[in-house]
C-alpha positions in Angstrom: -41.1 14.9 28.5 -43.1 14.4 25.7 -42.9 12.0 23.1 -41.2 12.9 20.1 -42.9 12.4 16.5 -41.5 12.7 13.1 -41.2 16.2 11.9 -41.5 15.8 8.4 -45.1 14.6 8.5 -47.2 16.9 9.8 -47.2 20.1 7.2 -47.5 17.8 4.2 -51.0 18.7 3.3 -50.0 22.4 3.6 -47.9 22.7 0.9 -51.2 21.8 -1.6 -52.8 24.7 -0.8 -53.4 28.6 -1.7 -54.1 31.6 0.8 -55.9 34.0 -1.1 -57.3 37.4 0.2 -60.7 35.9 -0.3 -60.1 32.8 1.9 -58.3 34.6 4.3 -61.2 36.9 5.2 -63.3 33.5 4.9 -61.3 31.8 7.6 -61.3 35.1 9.5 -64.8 35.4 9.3 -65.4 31.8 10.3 -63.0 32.3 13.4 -65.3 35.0 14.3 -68.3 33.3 14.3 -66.6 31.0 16.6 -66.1 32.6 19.4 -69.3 34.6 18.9 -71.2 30.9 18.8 -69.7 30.4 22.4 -70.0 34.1 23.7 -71.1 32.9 27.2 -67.3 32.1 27.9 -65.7 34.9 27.0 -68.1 37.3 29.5 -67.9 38.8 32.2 -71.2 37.9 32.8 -72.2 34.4 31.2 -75.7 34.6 32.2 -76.7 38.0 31.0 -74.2 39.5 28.7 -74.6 39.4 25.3 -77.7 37.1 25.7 -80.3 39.3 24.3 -80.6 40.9 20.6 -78.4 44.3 20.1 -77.2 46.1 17.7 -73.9 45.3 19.2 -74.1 41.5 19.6 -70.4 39.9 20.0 -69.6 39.4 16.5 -70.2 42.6 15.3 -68.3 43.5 18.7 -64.8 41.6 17.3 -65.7 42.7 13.9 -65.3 46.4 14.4 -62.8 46.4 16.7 -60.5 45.0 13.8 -61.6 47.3 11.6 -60.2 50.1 13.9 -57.7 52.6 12.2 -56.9 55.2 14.8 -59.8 57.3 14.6 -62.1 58.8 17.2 -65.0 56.1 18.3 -67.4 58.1 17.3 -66.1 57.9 13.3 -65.2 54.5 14.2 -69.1 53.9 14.7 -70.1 55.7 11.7 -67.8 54.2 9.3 -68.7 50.6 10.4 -72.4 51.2 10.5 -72.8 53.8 8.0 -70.5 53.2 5.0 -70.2 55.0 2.4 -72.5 54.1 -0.5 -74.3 51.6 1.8 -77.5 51.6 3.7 -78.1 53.9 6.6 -78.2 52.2 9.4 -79.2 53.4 13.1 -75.7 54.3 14.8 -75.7 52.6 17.9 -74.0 55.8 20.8 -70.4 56.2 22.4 -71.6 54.7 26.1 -73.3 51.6 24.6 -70.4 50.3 22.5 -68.5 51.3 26.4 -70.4 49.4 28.0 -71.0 46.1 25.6 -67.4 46.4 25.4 -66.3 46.0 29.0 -68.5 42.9 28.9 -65.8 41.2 26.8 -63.0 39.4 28.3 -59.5 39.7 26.6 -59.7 35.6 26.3 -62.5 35.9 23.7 -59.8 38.4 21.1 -56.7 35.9 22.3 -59.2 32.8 21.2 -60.3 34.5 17.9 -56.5 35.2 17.2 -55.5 31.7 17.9 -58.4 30.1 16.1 -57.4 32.8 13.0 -53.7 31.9 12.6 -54.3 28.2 13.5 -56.7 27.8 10.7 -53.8 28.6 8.1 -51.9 26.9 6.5 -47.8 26.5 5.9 -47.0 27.0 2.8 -43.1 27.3 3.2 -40.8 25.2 5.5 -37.2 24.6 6.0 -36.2 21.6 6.0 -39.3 20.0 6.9 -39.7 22.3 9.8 -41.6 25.8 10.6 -39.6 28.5 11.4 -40.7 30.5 14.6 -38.9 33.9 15.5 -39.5 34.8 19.3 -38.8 38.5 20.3 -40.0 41.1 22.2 -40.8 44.8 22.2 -42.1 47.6 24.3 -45.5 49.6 23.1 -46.8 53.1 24.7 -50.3 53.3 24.9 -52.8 56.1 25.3 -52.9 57.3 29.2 -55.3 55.8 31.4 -54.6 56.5 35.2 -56.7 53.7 35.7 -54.5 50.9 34.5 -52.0 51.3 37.2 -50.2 48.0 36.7 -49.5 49.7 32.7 -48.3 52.3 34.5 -44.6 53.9 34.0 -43.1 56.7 36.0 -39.5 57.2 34.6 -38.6 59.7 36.9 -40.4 61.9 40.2 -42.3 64.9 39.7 -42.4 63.4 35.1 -46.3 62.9 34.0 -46.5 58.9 34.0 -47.5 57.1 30.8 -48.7 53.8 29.7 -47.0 51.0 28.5 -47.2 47.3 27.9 -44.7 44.8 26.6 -45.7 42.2 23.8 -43.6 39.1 23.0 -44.3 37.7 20.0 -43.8 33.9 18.0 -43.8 34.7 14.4 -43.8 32.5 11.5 -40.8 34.0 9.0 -41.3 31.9 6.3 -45.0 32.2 6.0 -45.3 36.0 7.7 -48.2 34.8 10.6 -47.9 35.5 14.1 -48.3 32.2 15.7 -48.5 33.3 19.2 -48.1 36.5 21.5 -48.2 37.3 25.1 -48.6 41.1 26.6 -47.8 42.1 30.1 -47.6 45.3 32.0 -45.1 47.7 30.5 -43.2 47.9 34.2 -43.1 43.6 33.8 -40.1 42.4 31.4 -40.6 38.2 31.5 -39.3 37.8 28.0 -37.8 34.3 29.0 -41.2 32.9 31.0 -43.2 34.8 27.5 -41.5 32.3 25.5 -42.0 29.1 27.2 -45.4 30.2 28.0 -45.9 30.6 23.7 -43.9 27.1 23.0 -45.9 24.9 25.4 -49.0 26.9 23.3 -47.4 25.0 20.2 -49.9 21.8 18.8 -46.6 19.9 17.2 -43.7 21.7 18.9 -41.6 18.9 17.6 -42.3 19.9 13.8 -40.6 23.6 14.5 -37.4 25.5 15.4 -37.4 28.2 17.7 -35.6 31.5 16.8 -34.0 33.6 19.9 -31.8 36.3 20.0 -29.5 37.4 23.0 -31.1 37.9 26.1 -33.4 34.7 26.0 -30.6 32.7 26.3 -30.2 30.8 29.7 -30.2 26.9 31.5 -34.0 27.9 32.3 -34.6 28.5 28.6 -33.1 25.8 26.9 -34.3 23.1 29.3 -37.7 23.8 29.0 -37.3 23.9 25.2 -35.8 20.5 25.6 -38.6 19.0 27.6 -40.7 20.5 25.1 -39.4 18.6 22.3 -39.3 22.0 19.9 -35.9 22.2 18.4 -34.4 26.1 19.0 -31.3 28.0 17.8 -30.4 30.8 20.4 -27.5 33.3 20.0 -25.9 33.7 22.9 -23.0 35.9 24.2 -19.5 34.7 23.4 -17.5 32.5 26.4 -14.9 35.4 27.5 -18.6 37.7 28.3 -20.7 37.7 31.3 -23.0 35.6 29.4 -24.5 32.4 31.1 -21.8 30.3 28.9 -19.0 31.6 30.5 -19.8 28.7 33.1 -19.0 26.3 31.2 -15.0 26.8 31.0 -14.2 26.3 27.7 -11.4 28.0 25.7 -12.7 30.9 23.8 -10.5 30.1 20.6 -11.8 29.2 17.5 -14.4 27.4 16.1 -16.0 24.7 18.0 -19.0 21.9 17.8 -19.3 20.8 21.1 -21.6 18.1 22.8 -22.7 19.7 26.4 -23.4 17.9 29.4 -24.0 19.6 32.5 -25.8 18.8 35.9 -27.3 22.0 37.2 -27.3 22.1 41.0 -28.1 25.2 43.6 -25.7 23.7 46.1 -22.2 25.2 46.6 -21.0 22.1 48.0 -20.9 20.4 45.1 -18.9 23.1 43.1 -16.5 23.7 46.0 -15.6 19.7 45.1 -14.1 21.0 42.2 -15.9 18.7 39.8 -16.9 20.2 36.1 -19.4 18.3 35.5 -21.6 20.7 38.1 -22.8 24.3 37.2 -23.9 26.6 39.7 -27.7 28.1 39.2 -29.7 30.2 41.8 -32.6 28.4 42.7 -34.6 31.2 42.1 -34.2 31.2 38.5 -34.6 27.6 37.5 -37.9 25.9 38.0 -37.4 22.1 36.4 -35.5 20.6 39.8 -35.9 16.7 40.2 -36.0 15.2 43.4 -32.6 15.1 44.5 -33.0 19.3 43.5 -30.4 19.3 40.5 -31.1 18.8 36.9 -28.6 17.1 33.8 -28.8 19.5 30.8 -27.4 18.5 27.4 -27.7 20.8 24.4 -25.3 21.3 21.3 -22.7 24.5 21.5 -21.6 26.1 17.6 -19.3 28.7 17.7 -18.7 30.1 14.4 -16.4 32.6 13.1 -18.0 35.2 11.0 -16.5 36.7 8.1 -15.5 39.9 9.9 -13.4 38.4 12.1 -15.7 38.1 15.3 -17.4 34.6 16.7 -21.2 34.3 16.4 -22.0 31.4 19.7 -25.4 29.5 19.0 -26.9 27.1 21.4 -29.4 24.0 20.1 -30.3 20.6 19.5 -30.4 21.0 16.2 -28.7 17.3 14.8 -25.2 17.7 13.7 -26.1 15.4 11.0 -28.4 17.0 9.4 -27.5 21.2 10.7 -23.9 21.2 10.0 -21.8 24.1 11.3 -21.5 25.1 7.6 -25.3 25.1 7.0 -25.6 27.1 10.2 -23.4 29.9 9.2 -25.6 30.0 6.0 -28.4 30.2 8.5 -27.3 33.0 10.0 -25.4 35.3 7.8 
């Protein structure tokens, strides 16, 4: 686990600065220029590709393919070369931006979105920490019977279509995508997306991690916890089928509760009737220790909304400072 630093520290300086459009195209630019500096690492081909003087070096390469809109390449190619009201300038063909672009490897556009949104500042914080909202959602793309693992046949004899699935970290205070992590459309890992984005974060201790239903889970939350981020999950209520219904607690009224659990994938141990042991499939938990079970402790707020029905959240936040009043605030 790592160690755990002050969170209030870190996004001090932040809070003296100003993002204008200006320096946001400034940074942009300058995150541009450096990938293109180190080209040779995002190619397929670090020897040869984009080695010798083009017309489509890499940075003009990442340049237009932000400036995209949704229009045919070749108007894509004309509009970015040939402006209006600027100078003519030669139009480089359909098959070499094809083939200048298959040189580039999807690291170099995850590197240039990284080095973007990193460079940015936060401006707005609550209570000393960043606010990250994790969710996911499902994106059909244009047909390409090549890209058979994007591939989605709903049902035999239907035309198959293509479709990927992005998860995304997103700053709601400050409106930046932090993070983001896109797999084949047949491929739902919402869960493993997450944990993949928070051991991404630089200071995971200075932010809390947003999740709806559905990442909720004794996988989630422990890797969270080893990761020092502090989260707040919603998470189905203790009569559901949800993962807290293991834990045997009466599902009346409010409640603060410390949890302390020891996960285990042995029956033996539950069959001994002891409460202190929860039941998980080996399958999907990852963080065994050597004697192949795992103690879990995490904070359990069930809070009754104003209509009547219970809203459960799961976190570390500190009672101290998060109280279940503050919470409902959060949340409502």
């Amino acid at each position: 686990m790592r160690n755990v630093a002050p969170a209030t520290d870190y996004y001090k300086e932040a809070h003296d600065m100003k993002i204008t459009p200006t320096i946001a195209k400034r940074k942009l630019n300058s995150a541009i220029s450096a990938v293109s500096d180190v080209s040779w690492m995002y190619s397929k081909d670090p020897e040869s590709d984009f080695t010798r003087e083009r017309k489509l070096p890499m940075n003009s390469m990442l340049h237009m393919l932000l400036k995209f809109s949704g229009k045919s390449l070749q108007s894509e190619l004309s509009a970015f070369y040939s402006p209006p009201g600027k100078t003519y300038r030669r139009i480089p063909t359909k098959s070499a931006f094809t083939q200048q672009r298959q040189k580039l490897l999807w690291e170099g556009c995850y590197t240039l979105f990284r080095t973007f949104t990193d460079s940015l500042p936060c401006l707005s914080l609550f209570e000393g920490y960043r606010l990250l909202a994790c969710d996911g959602s499902s994106v059909c793309i244009p047909r390409n019977k090549k890209e058979e693992k994007y591939s989605i046949v709903t049902k035999e004899g239907y035309r198959a279509y293509n479709m990927l699935n992005i998860n995304g970290l997103y700053d709601v205070m400050n409106r930046i995508y932090v993070d983001a992590v896109i797999d084949p459309g047949a491929q739902r890992r919402e869960i493993a997306a997450l944990i993949t984005m928070v051991n991404h974060l630089d200071h995971p201790e200075s932010s809390i991690v947003l999740a709806d239903r559905g990442y909720e889970s004794f996988r989630t939350i422990s890797h969270l916890i080893e990761s020092t981020v502090k989260f707040v999950i919603r998470a189905k209520d203790l009569d559901s089928n949800g993962f807290l219904h293991t834990l045997h607690l009466p599902p009346e009224g409010e409640i603060d509760i410390d949890v302390n659990k020891i996960l285990t994938h042995s029956r033996r141990r539950i069959y001994e009737n002891d409460d202190r042991y929860v039941w998980v499939h080996r399958r999907v938990f990852d963080l065994w220790d050597s004697d192949e079970k795992y103690s879990i402790h995490f904070r359990l707020v069930r809070i009754k909304l104003d209509d009547g029905n219970y809203e459960c959240l799961v976190t570390n936040l500190p009672r101290d400072k998060f109280s279940m009043k503050k919470l409902k605030n959060f949340i409502t």
